[in-house]
C-alpha positions in Angstrom: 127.5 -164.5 -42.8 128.2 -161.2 -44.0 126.3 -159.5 -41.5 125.6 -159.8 -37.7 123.4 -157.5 -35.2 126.1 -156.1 -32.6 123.9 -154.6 -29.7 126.1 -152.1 -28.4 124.6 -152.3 -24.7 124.8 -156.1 -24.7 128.2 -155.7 -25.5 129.5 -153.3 -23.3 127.4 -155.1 -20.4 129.4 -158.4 -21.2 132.8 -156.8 -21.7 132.7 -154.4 -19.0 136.0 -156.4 -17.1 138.0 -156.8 -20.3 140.8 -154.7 -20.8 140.7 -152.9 -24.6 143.3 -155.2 -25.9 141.0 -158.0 -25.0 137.9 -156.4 -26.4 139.5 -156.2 -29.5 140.7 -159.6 -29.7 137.2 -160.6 -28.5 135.4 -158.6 -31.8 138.1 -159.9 -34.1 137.1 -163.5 -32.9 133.0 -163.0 -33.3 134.2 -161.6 -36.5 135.9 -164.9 -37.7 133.3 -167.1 -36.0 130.3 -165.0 -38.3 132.4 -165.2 -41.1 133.3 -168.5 -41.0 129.9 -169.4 -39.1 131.8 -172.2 -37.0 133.5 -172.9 -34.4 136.5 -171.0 -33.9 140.6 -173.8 -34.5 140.8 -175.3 -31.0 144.6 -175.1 -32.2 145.6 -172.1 -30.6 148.3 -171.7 -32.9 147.0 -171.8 -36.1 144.1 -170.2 -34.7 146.1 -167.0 -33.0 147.9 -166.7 -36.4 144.7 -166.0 -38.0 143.8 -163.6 -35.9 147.0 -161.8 -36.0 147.7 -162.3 -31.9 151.4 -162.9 -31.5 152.7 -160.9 -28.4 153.0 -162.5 -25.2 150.4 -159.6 -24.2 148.3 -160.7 -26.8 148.4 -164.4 -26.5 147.5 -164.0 -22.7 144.7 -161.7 -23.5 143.4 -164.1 -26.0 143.5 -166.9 -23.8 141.4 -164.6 -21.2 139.4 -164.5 -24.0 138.9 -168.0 -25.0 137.9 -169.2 -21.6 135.5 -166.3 -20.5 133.3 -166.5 -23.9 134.6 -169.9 -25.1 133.8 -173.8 -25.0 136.3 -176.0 -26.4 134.3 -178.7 -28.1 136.1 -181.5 -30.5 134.3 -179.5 -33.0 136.2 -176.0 -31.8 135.6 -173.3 -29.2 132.0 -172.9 -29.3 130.3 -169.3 -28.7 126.8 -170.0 -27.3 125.6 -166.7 -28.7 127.2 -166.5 -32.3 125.6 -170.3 -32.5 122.4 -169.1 -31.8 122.6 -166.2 -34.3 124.4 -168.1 -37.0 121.2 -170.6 -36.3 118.5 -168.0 -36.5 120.5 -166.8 -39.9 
């Protein structure tokens, strides 16, 4: 997908508790998932290195990340939302 609805108020409302380095990391990852439309590398290596998260900071926020929007599935971590977007696409 080139294209995905971001509902600003949605947004805020679910990221409210996440610091802005975590919101960022959180939009890069929808990003990735949309354009990919799958599941995002349940190797967090390879999958951090795409997303440019390399500080310790960064790696912990991304983990926050994973596991408060995240399921990890054999086929990836799952997004519940982008799925049913990508599926409605």
């Amino acid at each position: 997908m080139n294209y995905y609805p971001h509902h600003i108020g949605d947004f805020n409302t679910r990221t409210l508790h996440l610091s802005r380095l975590e919101r960022g990391i959180y939009r890069d990852m929808r990003d990735l998932y949309f354009d990919k439309e799958a599941p995002l590398l349940a190797d967090t290596g390879r999958l951090f290195r795409l997303l440019r998260v390399s500080t310790p900071e960064e790696i912990a926020a991304a983990q926050n990340v994973l596991e408060d929007f995240f399921v990890l599935t054999d086929a990836g971590w799952v997004d519940a939302d982008a799925e049913a977007q990508i599926q409605a696409y």
